[in-house]
C-alpha positions in Angstrom: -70.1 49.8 42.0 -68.1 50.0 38.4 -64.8 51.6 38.4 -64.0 54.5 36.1 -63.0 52.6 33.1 -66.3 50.3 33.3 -68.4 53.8 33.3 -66.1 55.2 30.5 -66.7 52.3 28.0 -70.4 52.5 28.5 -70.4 55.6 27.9 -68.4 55.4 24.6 -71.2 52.0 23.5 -74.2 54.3 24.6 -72.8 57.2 22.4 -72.3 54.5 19.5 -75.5 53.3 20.1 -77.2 56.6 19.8 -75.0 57.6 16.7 -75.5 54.6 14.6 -78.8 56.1 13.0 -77.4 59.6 12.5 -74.5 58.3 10.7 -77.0 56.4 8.4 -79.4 59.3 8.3 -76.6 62.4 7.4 -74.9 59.9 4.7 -74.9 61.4 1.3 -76.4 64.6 2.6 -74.5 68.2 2.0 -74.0 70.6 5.0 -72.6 74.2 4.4 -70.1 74.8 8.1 -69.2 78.5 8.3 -67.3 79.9 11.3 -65.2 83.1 11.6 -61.9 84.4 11.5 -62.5 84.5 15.3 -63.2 80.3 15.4 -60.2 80.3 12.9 -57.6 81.8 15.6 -59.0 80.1 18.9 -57.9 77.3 20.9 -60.6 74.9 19.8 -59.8 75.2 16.1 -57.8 72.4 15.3 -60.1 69.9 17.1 -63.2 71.4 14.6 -60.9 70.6 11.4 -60.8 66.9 13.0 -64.2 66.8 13.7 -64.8 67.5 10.2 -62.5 65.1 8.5 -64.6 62.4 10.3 -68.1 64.1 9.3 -66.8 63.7 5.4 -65.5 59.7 6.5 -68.3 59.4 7.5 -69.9 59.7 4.1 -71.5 63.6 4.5 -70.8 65.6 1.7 -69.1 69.1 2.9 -69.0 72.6 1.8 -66.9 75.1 4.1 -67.4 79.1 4.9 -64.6 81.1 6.3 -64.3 84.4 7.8 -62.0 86.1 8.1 -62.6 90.1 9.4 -60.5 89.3 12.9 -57.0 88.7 11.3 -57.9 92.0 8.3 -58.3 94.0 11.4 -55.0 92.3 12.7 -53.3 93.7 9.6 -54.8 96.9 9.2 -53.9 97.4 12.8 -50.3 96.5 11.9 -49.9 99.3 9.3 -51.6 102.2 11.1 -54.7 102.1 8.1 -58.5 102.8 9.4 -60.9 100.5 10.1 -64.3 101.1 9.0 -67.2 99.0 9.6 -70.5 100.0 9.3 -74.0 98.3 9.4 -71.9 95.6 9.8 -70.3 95.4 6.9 -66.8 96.6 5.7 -66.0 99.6 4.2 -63.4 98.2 1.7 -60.6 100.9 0.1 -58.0 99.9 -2.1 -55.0 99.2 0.5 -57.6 97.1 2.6 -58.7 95.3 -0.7 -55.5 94.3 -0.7 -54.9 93.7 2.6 -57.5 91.4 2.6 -56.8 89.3 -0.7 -53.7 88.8 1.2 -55.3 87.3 4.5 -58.0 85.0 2.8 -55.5 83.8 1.0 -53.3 82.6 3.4 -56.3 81.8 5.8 -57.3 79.4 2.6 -53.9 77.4 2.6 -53.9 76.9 6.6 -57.3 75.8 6.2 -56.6 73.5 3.6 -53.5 71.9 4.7 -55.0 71.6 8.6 -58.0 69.5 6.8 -55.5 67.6 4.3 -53.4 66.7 7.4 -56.5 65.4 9.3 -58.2 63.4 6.4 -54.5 61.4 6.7 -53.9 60.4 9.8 -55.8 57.9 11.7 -58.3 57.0 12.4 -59.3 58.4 9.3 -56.6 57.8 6.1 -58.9 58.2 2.8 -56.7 58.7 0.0 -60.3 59.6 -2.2 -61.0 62.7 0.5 -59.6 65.6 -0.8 -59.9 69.5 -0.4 -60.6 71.8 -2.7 -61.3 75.5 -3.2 -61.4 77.8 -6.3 -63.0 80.8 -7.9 -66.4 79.7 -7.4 -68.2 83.0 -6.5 -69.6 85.4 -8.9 -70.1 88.5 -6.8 -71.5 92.3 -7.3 -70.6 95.2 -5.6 -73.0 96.8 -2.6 -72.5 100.2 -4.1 -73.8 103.1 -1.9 -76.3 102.3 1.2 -77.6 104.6 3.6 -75.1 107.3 1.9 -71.9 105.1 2.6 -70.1 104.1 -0.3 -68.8 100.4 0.5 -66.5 100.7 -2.3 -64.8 97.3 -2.2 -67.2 95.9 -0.2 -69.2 93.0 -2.1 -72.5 90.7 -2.0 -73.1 87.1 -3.4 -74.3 87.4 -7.4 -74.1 83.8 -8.1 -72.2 80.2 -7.2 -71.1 77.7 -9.4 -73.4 75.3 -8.1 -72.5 72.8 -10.6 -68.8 72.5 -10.7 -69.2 72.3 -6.5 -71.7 70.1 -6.8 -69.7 67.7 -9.0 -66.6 68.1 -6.6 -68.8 67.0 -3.9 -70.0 63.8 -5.8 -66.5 62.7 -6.4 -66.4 63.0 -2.0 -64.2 66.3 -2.1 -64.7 69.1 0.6 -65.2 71.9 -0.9 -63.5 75.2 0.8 -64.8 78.7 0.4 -63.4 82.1 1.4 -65.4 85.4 1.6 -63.4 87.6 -1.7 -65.7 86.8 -4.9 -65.0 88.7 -8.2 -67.1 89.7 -11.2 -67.0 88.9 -14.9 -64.8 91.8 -15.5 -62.3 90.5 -13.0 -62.7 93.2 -10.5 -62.4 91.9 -6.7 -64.8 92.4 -3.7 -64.5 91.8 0.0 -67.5 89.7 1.1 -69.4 88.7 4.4 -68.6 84.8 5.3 -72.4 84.3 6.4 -73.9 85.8 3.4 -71.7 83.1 1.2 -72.9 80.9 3.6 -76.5 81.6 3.2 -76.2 81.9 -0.1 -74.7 78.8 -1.1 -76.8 76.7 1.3 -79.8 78.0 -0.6 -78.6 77.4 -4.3 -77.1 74.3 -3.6 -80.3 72.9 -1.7 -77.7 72.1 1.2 -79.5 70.0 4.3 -78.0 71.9 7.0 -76.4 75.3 7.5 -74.3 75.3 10.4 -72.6 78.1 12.2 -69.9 77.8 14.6 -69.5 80.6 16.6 -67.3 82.0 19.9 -70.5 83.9 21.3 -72.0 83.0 24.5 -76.1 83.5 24.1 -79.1 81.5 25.8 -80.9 80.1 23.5 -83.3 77.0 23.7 -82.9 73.8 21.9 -85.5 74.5 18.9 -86.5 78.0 17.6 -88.2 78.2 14.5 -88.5 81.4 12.0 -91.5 82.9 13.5 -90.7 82.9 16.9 -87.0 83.7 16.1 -88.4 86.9 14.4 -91.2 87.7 17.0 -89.4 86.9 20.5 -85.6 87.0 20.1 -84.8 89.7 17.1 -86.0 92.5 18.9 -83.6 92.0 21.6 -80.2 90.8 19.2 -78.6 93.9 18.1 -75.5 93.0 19.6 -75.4 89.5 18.2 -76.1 90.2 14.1 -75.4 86.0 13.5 -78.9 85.7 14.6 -80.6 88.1 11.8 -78.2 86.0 9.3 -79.6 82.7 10.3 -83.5 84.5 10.1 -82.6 85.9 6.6 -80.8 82.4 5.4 -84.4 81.0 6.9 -86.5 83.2 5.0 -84.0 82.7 1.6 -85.3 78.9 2.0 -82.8 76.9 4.1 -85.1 74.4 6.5 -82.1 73.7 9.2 -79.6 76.3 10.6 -77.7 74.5 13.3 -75.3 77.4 16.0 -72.9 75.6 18.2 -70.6 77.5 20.6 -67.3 76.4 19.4 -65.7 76.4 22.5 -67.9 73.0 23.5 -65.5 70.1 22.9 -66.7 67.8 20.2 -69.9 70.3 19.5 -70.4 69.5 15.8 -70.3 65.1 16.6 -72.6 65.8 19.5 -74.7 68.0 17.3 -75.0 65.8 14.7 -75.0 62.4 16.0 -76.6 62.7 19.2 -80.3 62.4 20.1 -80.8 65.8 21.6 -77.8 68.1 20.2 -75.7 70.5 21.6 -76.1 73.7 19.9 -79.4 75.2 19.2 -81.1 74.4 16.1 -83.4 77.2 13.8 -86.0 75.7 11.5 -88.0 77.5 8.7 -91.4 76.2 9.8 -92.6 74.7 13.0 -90.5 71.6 13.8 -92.2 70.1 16.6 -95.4 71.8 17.6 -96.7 71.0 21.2 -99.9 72.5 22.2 -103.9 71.9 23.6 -105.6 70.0 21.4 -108.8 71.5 19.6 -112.2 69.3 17.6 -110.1 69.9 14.5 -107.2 67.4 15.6 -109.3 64.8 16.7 -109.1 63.0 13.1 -105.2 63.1 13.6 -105.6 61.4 17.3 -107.7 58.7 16.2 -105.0 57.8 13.2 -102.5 57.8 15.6 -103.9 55.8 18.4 -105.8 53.3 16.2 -103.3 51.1 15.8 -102.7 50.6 20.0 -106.2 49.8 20.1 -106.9 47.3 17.7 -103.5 45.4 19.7 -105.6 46.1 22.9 -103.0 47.7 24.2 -105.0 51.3 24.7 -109.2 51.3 25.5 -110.6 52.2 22.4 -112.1 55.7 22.1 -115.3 56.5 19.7 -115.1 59.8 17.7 -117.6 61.2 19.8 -116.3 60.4 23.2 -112.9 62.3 22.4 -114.2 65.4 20.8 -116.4 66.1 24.1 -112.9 65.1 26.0 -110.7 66.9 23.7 -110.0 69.5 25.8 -108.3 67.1 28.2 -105.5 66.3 25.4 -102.4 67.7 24.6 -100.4 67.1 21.8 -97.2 67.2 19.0 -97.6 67.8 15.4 -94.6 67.9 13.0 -95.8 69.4 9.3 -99.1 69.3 10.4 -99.4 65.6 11.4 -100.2 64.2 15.2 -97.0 62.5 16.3 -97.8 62.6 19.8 -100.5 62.7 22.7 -101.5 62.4 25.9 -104.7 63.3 28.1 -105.0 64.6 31.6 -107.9 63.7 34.1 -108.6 65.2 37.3 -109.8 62.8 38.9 -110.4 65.0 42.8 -108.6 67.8 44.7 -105.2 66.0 44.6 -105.1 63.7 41.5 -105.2 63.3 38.2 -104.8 60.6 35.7 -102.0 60.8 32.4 -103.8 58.6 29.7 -103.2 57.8 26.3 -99.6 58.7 25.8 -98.9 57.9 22.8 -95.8 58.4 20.8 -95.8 57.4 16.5 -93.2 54.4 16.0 -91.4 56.7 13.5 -90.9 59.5 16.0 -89.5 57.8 18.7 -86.8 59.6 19.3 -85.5 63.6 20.6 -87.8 63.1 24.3 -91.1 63.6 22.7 -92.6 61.4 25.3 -90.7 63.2 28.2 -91.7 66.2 26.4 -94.9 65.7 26.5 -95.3 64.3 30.3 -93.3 67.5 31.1 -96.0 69.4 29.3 -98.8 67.6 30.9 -97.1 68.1 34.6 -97.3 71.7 34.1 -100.8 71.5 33.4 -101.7 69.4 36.2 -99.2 72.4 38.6 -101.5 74.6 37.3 -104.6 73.2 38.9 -102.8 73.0 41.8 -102.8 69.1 41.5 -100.4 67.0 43.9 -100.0 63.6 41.8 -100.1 61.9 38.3 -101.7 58.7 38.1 -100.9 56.1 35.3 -102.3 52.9 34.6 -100.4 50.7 32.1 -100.3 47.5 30.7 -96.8 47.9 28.7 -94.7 50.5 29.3 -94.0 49.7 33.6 -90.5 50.2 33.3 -90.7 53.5 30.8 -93.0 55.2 33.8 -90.6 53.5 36.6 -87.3 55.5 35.0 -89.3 58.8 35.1 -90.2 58.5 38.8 -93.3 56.6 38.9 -93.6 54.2 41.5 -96.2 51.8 41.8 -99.1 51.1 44.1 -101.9 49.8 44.5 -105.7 49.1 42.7 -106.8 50.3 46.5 -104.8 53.9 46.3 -106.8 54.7 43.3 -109.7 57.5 43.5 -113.0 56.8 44.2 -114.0 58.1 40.8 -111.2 55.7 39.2 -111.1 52.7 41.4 -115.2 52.2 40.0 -113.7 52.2 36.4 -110.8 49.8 37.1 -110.7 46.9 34.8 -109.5 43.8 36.2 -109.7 41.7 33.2 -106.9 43.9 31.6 -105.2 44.1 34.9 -103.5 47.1 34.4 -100.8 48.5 36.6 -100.8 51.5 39.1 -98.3 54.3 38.9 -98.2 57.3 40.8 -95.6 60.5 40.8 -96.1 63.3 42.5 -95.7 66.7 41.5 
């Protein structure tokens, strides 16, 4: 049996392991990370600034968004002056202008000497890393809505997208606050996310990422229409989710939520197969579904190349459209990346055939995934056990509870078909 230590350094090699095509992947790439003034002031904050620093060493280019309506409140609170929030947006007078030029600017120089202090110490030590923040917003005021003057209260007009884009060549991180001001000079209060969006979307950033302190459900992959259709409806008392629908529908592809609270969330995010957090994409990412006649051109393409090896029995065109309603598949921007078929073969079982991952996609579970799919198809018919027969991938099946048997356990209706020239093994799981 390994000892603690044994288990801990395999862990550490299987997370490096996994990592080492992320970190190749996300170098070079620009991701906007906004969080709160909540995130700013909670336990976990200081280990996100580290977390960080090693995203930029590791070659990601980095713009960040900060909140900061918690610690306004704070000082509003402290001199006895009204808070007034509505629509969920500020209501921004002149003492809580002030009041909050006050507080994002000292929320900016904690910010910036946290991250200066992590980019120096080990493991990282970059002398070329630098932070940076400025006067890079352009903003206009929100005037009157719904009959409430906003006064102070500001949106996003325009972002330097050059002079940030040039900082983030030279490797800087580039740091900004929600206060923009106009060409006459005048000052406005601003929401966090909607710089966030904002600049994601002018600056054609690869990821948006929110880090956030509230607890909600969410699944691993939500794209636009279903957010909008299935999860909207019911958010009223969590507004980040119609921000990461409207940054969505204003053209970023990725929006990335992580629960700040989960140790290491933004590495593990990032630089793991599977992820954390829950990520929001502006089109279907992975699309799993029956299959229909028109995707039978997209099977054959991606199966053709395990039959000519002889590793799969070839299928005509004909034979799988009358079968196509036994497949099931993945399509990602409308291209087959995955398959698999289901045969009853009696009462009890049925047979998982032609599974069938593309080389280029073989990663995120899309196999499990689809097995997963197909098992609840097969529960459906009230169907007891999958059958599998293989020539390559004995061990793959083995790991997800396969076991084998024997030519002799098969059906009737298989065990006539069997083919002993390609003397393919027998798996069975039951279900």
């Amino acid at each position: 049996m390994k000892n603690t230590t044994t288990k801990n350094n395999d862990a550490r090699i299987d997370f490096f392991r996994e990592a080492a095509p992320y970190i190749h992947l996300h170098r070079g790439k620009t991701f906007v990370i906004a969080f709160s003034g909540e995130v700013i002031s909670g336990q976990s904050f200081d280990r996100i600034i580290s977390d960080i620093a090693i995203l930029s060493a590791l070659g990601v280019h980095i713009i960040i968004v900060h909140g900061a309506r918690l610690q306004i409140d704070q000082h509003l609170q402290q001199i006895k002056h009204a808070i007034d929030i509505a629509n969920d947006l500020r209501v921004t007078d002149a003492v809580t202008l002030n009041i909050a030029k006050q507080t994002i600017g000292t929320l900016r120089v904690e910010i910036e000497n946290k991250l200066g202090h992590a980019l120096n110490r080990p493991p990282i030590i970059n002398d070329e890393l630098g932070v940076l923040s400025g006067n890079f917003i352009t903003a206009k005021p929100v005037g009157v809505f719904q009959g409430i003057d906003y006064q102070h209260t500001g949106k996003v007009r325009k972002i330097n997208t050059v002079l940030i884009q040039s900082l983030l060549d030279q490797e800087n991180i580039v740091l900004l606050s929600s206060l923009g001001f106009s060409p006459t000079g005048e000052a406005y209060n601003l929401r966090y996310e909607d710089v966030a969006s904002f600049v994601a979307t002018q600056i054609q950033a690869d990821k948006l990422i929110f880090i956030s302190q509230n607890q909600v459900e969410l699944v691993r992959e939500i794209n636009l229409q279903d957010l909008k259709t299935n999860i909207l409806p019911a958010a009223d008392k969590y507004p980040l989710l119609h921000d990461i629908a409207m940054a969505l529908n204003q053209g970023v592809k990725r929006v990335h939520l992580i629960n700040e609270a989960q140790n290491g969330g933004l590495l593990l995010e990032l630089y793991t197969r599977d992820g954390i957090g829950t990520m929001f994409t502006a089109s279907l990412y992975d699309e799993l579904r029956q299959a229909t006649v028109d995707d039978v051109s997209g099977i054959i393409e991606l199966i053709s190349p395990l039959e000519e090896k002889g590793i799969l029995i070839k299928r005509s065109r004909e034979q799988l459209e009358l079968e196509i309603h036994n497949f099931s598949l993945i399509k990602r921007d409308g291209k087959v990346i995955g398959c698999a078929a289901l045969y009853e073969m009696d009462e009890v079982t049925a047979e998982l055939a032609c599974l069938v991952i593309h080389p280029n996609y073989r990663t995120g579970g899309r196999g499990d995934i689809l097995i997963d799919f197909i098992t609840k198809n097969a529960k459906d018919k009230n169907l007891q056990q999958l059958l599998v027969l293989t020539t390559q991938s004995i061990d793959w099946f083995k790991e997800r509870g396969f076991t084998i048997g024997e030519v002799e356990d098969l059906p009737d209706k298989k065990k006539a078909l069997y083919n002993f020239q390609r003397n393919s093994k027998v798996l069975f799981k039951q279900i």
